[in-house]
N, C-alpha and C positions, 0 to 999 in steps of 0.2 A: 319564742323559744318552743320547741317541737315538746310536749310530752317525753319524759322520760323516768328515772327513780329519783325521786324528793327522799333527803333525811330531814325531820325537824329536831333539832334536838335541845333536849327541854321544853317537849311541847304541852306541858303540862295537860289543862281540860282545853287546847284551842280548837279552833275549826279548820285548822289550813290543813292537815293531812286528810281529812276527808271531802275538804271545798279543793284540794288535788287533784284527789282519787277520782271523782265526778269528770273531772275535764281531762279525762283520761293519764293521768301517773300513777305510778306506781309509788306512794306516800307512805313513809315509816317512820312515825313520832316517837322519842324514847325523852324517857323522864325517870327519874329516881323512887319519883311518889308512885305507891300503889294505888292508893284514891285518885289521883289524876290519870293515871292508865284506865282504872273500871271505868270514871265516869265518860274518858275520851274513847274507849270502846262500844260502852252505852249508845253513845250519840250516833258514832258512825255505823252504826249496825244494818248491815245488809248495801251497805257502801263495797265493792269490787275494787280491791287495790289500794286499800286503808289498812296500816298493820301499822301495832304499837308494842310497844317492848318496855319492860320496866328493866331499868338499865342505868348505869353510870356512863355520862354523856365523854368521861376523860378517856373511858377503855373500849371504846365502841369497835374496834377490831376483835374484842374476847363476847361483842352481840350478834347473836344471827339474824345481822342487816343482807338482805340481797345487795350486789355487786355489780357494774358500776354506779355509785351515786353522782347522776350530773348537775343536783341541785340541794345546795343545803341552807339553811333557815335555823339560823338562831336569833333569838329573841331576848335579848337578858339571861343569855346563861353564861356564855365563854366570859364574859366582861368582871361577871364576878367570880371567877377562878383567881387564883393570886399571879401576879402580875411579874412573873417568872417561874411559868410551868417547869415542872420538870421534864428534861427530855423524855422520858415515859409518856407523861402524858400526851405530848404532840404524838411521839411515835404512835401511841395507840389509838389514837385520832385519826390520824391521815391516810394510812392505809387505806379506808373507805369510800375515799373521794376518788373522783376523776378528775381533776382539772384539767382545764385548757379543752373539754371537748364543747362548750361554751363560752 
């Protein structure tokens, strides 16, 4: 898959938006926690194309995510949402994505 903008979302303190950023993407982790934001900004510091947002992962259309996202990466977050979103929540979701360009 060619490089292009990575969402992680709920990416707590991980390494994949800036082990992205390095192999050339455009990687934007958002997370709720403000301690997970400093310390996942900490690490990637001076990384090109690593951006993290503290942010709610249900309303990510009301986050200044750059657009289009052709890759997203959740790890244990959507799974433990309750198990009939409300439509808000997807709606506020999906807008962000691209699919089908992968």
């Amino acid at each position: 898959m060619p490089p292009g903008h990575a969402l992680h979302v709920g990416c707590g303190t991980s390494p994949n938006v800036a082990s992205l950023a390095q192999h050339g993407w455009q990687a934007t982790g958002v997370d709720f926690s403000a301690a997970a934001i400093r310390k996942a900004r900490h690490q990637a510091n001076g990384i090109d194309g690593a951006t993290f947002i503290e942010g709610d992962v249900t309303k990510l259309s009301r986050l200044p995510i750059s657009r289009p996202i052709t890759l997203v990466i959740g790890m244990g977050t959507y799974h433990s949402l309750p198990d009939n979103p409300s439509p808000p929540t997807l709606t506020n979701s999906q807008p962000s994505w691209n699919p089908g360009r992968h």
